[in-house]
N, C-alpha and C positions, 0 to 999 in steps of 0.2 A: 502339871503346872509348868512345868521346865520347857514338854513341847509347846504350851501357849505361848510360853516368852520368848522360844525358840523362831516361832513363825511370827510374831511379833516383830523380834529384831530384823530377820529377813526382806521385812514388810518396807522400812525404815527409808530414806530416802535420804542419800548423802548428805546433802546441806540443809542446815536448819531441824533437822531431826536426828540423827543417829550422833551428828556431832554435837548436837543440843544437847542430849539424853548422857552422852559420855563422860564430862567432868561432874556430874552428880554421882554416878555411878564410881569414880575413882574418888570420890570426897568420900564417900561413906565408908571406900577401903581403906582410909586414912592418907590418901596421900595427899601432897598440896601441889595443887591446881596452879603454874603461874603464867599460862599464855591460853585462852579459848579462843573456838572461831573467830573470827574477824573478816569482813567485807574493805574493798578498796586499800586493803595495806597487804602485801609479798609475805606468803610464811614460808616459802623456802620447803616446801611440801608438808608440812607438820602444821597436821588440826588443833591436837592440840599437847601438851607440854607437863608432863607432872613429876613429881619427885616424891618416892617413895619405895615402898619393899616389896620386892618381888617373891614367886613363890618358893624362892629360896632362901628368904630370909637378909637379902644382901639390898642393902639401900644403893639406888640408882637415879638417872633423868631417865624416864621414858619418853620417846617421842612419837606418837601414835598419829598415822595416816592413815584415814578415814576413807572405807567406800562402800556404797550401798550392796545390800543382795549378795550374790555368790560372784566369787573371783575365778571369771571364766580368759579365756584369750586377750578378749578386746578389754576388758576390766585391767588384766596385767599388762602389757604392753601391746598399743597400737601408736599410731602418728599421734594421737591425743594426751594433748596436756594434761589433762584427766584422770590418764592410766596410775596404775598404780607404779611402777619401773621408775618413769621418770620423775615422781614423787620423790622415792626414795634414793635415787641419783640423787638431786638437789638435796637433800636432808645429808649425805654424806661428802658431798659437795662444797657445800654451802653455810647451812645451821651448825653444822657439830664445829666448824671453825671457826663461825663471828658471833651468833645468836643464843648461846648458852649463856644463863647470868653466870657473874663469875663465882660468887657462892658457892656454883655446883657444877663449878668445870671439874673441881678434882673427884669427881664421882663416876662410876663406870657410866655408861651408856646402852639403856636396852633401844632399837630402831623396831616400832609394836605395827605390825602387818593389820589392822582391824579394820574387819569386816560383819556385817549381821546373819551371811550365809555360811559357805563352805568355799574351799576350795576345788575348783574341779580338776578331776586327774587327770586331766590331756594337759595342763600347764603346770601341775605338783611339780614334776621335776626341775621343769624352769625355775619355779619360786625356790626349791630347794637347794638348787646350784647356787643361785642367786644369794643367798640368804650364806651359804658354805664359806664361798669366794669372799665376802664381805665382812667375815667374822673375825676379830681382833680382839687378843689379851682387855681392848676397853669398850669394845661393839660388839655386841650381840644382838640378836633377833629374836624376836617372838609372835607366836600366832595368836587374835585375838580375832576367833571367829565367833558364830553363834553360836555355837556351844560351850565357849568359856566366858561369854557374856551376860548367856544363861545364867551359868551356875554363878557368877559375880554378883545378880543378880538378886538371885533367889538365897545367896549365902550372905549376901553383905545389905541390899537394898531389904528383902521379903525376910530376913532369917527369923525364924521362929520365935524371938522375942516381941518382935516388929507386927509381925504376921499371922499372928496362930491360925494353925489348921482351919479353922469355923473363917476367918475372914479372908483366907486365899479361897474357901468355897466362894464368897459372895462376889471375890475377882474371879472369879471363873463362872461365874454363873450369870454376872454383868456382861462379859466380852460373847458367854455364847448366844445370848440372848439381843443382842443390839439388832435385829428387827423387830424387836416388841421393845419401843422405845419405855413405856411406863414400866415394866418389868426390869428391864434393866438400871432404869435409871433408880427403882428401888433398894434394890443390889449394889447399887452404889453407893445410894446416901448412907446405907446400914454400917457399909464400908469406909467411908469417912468418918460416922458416929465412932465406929470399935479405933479406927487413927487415931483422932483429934481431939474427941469430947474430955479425956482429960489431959492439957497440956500440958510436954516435960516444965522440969523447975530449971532447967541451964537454957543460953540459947544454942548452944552449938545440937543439943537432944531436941528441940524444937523442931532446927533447920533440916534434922532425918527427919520430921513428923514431914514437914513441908513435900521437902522430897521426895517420900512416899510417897504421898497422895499424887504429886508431877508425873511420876513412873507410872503408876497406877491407871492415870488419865490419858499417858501415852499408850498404855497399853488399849486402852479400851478404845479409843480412837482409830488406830490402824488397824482394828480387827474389823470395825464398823467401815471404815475405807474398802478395807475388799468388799464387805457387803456391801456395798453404796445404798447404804444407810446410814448416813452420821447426826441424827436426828439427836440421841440417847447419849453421843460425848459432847454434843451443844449445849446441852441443857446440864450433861453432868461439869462440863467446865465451867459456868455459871456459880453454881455450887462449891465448886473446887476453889475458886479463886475469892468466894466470900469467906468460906472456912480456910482457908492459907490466913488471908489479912485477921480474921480474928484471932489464929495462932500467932501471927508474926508482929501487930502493930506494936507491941509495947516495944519489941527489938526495933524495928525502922524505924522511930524515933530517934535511935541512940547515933551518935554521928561515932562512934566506935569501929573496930572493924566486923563486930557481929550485924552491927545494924547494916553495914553496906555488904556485908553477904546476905541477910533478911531481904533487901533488896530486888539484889539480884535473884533471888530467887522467887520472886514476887512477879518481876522482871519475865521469868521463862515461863512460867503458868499465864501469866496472861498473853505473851506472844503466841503460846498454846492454841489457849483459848480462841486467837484472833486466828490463828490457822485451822481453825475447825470453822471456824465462821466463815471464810475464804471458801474450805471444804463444802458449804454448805449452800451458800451464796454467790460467789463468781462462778460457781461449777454449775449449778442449778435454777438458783429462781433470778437472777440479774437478767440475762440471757433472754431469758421471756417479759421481762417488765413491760416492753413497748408490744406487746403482740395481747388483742382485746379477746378478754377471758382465759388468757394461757392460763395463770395461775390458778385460778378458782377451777378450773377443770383440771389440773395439775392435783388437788386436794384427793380428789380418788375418792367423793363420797356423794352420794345421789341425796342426802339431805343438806338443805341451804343452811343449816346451824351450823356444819361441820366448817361449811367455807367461809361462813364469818367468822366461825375462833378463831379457826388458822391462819388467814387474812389481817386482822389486826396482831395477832403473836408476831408474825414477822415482819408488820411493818413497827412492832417495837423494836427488833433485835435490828432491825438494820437502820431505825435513828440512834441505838442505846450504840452500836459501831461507827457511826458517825462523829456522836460525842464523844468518844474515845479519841477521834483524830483533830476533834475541835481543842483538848483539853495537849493533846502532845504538841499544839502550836501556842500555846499560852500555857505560863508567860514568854517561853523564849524557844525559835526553833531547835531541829537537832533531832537525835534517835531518839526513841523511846525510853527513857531512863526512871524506871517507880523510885526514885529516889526521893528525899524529901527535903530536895533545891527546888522542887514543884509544887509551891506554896499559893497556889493558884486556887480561889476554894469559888470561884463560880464560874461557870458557863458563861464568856462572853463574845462576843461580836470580832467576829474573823476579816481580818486583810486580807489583802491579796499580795504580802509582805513574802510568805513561803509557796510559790505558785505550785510545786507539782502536790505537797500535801492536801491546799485548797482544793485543786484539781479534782483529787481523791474522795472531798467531803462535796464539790460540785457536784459530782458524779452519784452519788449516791443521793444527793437530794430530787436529782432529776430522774433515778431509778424510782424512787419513792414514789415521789409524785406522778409519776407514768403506771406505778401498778396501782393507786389511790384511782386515776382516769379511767383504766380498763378494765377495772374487776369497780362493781357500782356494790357489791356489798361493803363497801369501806366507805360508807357514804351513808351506813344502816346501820349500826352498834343496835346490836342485841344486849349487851347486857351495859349499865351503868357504870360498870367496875372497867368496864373497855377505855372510859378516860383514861386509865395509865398510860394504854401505848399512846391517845393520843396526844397525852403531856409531851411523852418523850417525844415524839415527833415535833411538835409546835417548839420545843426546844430547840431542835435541831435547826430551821425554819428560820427560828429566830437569829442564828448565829452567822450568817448570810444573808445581807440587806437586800439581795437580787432575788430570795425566795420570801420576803414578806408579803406580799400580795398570794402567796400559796395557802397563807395562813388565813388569809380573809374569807378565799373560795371555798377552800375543805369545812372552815366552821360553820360558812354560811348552809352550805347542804349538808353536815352535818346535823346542826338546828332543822332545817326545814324537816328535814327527813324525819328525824326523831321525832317533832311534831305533829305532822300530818298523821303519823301512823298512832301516836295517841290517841290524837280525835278519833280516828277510826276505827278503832279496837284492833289494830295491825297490830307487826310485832315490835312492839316499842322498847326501848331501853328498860329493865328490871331491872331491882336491887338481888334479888337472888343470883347464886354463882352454881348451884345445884346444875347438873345437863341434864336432868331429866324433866327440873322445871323449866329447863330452857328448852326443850325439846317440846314439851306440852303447854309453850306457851304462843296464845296466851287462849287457856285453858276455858276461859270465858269470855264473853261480850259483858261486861256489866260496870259501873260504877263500881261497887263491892270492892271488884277482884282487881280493879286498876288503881284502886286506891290501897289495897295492901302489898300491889307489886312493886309499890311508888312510893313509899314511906318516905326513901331519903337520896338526894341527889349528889356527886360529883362531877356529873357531867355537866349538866345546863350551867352551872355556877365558874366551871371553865369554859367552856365559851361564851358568857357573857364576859368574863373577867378580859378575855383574847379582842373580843370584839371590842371592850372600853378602850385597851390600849392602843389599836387598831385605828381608835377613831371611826370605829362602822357603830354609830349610834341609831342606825334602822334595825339593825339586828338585835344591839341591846334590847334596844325597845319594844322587839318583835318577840324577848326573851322575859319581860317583865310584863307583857300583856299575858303571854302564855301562862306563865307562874302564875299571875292573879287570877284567872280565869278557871284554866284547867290542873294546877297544883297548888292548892293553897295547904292541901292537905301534907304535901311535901317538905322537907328539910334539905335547906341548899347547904353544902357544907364542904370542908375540904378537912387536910391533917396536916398537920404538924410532928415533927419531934419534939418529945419531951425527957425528962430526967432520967428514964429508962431507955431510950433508945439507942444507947449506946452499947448498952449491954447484950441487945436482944435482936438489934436492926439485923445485922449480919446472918446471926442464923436461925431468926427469927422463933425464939426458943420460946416468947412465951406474948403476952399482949404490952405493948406499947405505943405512947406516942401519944395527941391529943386531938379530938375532932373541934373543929372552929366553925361551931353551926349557927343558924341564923343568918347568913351572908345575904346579902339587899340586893336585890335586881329591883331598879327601881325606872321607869320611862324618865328619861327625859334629864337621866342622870349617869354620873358612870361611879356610881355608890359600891358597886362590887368591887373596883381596881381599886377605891381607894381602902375599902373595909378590912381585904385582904393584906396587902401594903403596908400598912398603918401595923396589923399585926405579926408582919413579917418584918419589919423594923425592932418591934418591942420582945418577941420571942427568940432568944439566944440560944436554944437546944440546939440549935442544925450547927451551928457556927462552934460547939461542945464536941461533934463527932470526930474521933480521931480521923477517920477520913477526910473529913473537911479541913480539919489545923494540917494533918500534913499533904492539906493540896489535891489529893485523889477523889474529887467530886465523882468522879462517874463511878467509882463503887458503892457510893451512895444509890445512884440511880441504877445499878446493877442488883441492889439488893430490894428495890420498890417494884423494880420488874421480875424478878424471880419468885416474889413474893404476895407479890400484887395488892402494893400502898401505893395511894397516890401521890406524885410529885411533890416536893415541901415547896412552897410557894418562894420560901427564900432562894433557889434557886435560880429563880426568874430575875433578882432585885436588880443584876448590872442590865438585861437582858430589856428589861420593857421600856426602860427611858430611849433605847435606841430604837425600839418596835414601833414608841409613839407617835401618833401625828394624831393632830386638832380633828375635833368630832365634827365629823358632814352631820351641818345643824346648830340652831341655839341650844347650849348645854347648861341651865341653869343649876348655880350652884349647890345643894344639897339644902334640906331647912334646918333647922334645930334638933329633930326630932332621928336624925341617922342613927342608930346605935351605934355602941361604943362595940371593938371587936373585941374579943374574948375567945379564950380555948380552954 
């Protein structure tokens, strides 16, 4: 274990990771944390700042500067700011004379050498001298390489009350396994269950569950980085960051200072998270978006089922990252902060107020939509349940008035297509999620067997719903002749949350929520936007989830994608008034005879 953590740390990359990972690691040795990285403000070479007992027993400030890998030549002193030398110049310079709070000026002073490698002996002695000459009655030096990061680690973060034997197997058995993504990511979850499944009763024993789990997920990531495979910390961050929020919401409620450490540490699992999506996506599939069929040939599989999963999976994950950057500009710009000053509980309509963030959600609407043009399986859902990803995406869509019209052309061939191949005994959308029914489908030509594949629909009843709002009333209607016609046998239907899904949404432990069937596609009308609407006005369950009252909509939609429910339509509420425009056509008003919605 210790050499996993050991090449682990080594792994680490100066900013944004090793200094990430470091004040969790000195919180759980009890010390207090009172300066972390910082961007655009001078720290006088100190990463970061803690106060507490060293392994002599003797309370001090430490001030630890931070460098990735092994501390060779150019690591210690070169012309670069960077080095580690003139780091520590400035720290003795500088910080120990203006920048200590006064609290803990009368306390000694350790200056903490930290790095995730070794020192190399053709510069030991420099550092050694170095380290001699600079030692005073209240300055002292210390080495915090990887090997005493390790053992910080596995003593203070993994120790065997934390860890037992049986669940450091399951972390070691996830990290060696990260090219067989489902294997590991099993190894994981079992890993999370043996952490979290029963929450401490204090929150500071919560904040080590959290913790844990952050460590854990760092670990399994930068082993998957050498691999360049990060497929298995994608999915397991996902995971990570629904069971953190169900250990932590009751804390980030609290405006305490437990709740704004809950936070924060809510805060670095999900910047985590977005750095394995980074990992995953600017490194790999962005790159190819405009080049026709890269990705779908990129899948590495000779059967066309493989490339449709995979194809729609990631054009979830890269609308469900979008909405992450739609929800950090409302209500108000600035960092990333999960706090719960971000009382924001819908998805709504983006300015052009923060231009490099929009920039950001630009860009990925126009990667979307480029790999949607060049791979034509995204234009073909195999399975019914594929609405999810493409809720999330029409959400995304929607929060950008320069991409509505994207939403007209995707549903429109998405309708056709799923159409056509009905009539034709193609491979049309099923209600099964089985791969091997989806493999053998469709396993017959018959009435029979298209009517037990078809029982109940999500999708047709979202893009009519898209299309009502849209004003594309040819489509509607090209969607209520199909239903009459060729699914009568059918259930249009969507879900809702209900009185359990708060309990359960997160780590979806058992069944919840309510389906809202019966939904009206009717010619000549746009009876579905209102049936749904109408019941998303009257249904309060969504507007109950702790996620939603304190603002963090998109773990909502985090948890329908990992899980695979479909979209609660109350997300849509701020979203469709501004989607809307007048139906190309006379739209006659509904009769008497509309049903009333219900779930």
């Amino acid at each position: 274990m210790k050499l996993v953590i050991r090449e682990y740390l080594a792994s680490l990359k100066e900013r944004d990771e090793l200094d990430a990972v470091l004040p969790d690691l000195l919180t759980e040795l009890g010390f207090t944390v009172y300066s972390r990285p910082a961007r655009g403000t001078r720290q006088y070479g100190v990463d970061v700042a803690a106060v507490g007992s060293g392994q002599d027993g003797i309370r001090r400030v430490h001030l630890f500067s931070v460098k990735s890998g092994d501390l060779d030549r150019n690591e210690w002193n070169t012309a670069s700011p960077q080095s580690l030398r003139p780091s520590l110049d400035e720290i003795l310079d500088h910080y120990i004379a203006s920048r200590i709070p006064p609290e803990y000026a009368s306390l000694p002073i350790a200056i903490c050498l930290t790095f995730g490698g070794a020192i190399d002996e053709q510069v030991r002695a420099e550092v050694t001298g170095y380290m001699t000459r600079n030692t005073t009655p209240k300055i002292t030096f210390e080495e915090w390489n990887g090997d005493r990061l390790a053992k910080v680690i596995i003593n203070g973060i993994l120790r065997e009350e934390l860890l037992p034997a049986q669940q450091r197997s399951h972390l070691r058995k996830a990290v060696a396994m990260v090219e067989e993504p489902d294997i590991a990511l099993d190894h994981f979850q079992t890993l999370l269950r043996a952490i979290a499944d029963q929450p401490a009763t204090t929150p500071a024993a919560r904040l080590s569950q959290a913790r844990l789990i952050n460590i854990c997920l760092w670990i399994m990531f930068v082993w998957a980085r050498e691999a360049d495979n990060v497929e298995a910390p994608y999915r397991a961050s996902e995971l990570a960051l629904l069971e953190v929020w169900q250990l932590l919401k009751t804390d980030i409620a609290r405006t305490s200072r437990s709740g704004e450490a809950a936070s924060l540490v809510l805060n670095e699992l999900a910047e985590l998270h977005f750095t394995i999506w980074r990992a995953l996506f600017e490194d790999k599939i962005l790159p190819a978006a405009e080049i026709r069929h890269a990705i779908s040939t990129a899948v590495e599989s000779h059967a066309a089922l493989d490339i449709n999963l995979k194809l729609f999976d990631l054009v979830g994950r890269l609308a469900l990252r979008g909405l992450w950057l739609v929800w950090q500009l409302s209500p108000a710009s600035g960092p990333v902060v999960l706090t719960n000053d971000y009382l924001n509980t819908l998805p709504a309509l983006v300015s052009d107020t923060t231009r490099a963030t929009v920039n950001q959600i630009d860009r990925l609407i126009e990667a979307m939509m480029a790999i949607v043009s060049n791979n034509r399986a995204l234009l073909s859902p195999i399975g019914d349940w594929q609405a999810i990803d493409i809720g999330i995406a029409f959400t995304l869509l929607a929060c950008r008035p320069g991409a509505h019209g994207a939403i007209d052309q995707w549903a429109d061939e998405l309708a056709k297509h799923s159409m056509f191949a009905f009539k034709a005994h193609g491979r049309y959308p099923i209600t099964s999620r089985s791969y091997w029914d989806l493999v053998d489908h469709p396993s017959e030509h018959s009435d029979e067997y298209r009517t037990a594949s078809t029982e109940g629909s999500i999708l047709y009843p979202l893009l009519a719903l898209w299309a009502a709002a849209r004003g594309e009333q040819a489509l509607f209607d090209e969607i209520a002749k199909f239903s009459e016609d060729g699914l009568a046998h059918r259930t249009f239907q969507t879900w809702f949350p209900d009185a359990d899904s708060e309990d359960n949404l997160y780590l979806n432990r058992d069944s919840h929520g309510a389906s809202l069937a019966g939904i009206p596609v009717t010619e000549g009308t746009r009876d579905a936007l209102d049936f749904i609407l109408a019941e998303a006005k009257t249904n309060k369950h969504y507007d109950q989830l702790t996620a939603v009252k304190l603002g963090h909509w998109p773990i909502v939609l985090t948890a329908c994608r990992a899980y695979r429910l479909p979209v609660p339509p109350q997300v849509w509420r701020d979203l469709l008034p501004h989607v809307s425009r007048p139906a190309r056509g006379p739209v006659p008003p509904p009769d008497d005879g509309t049903p009333e919605p219900h779930a």
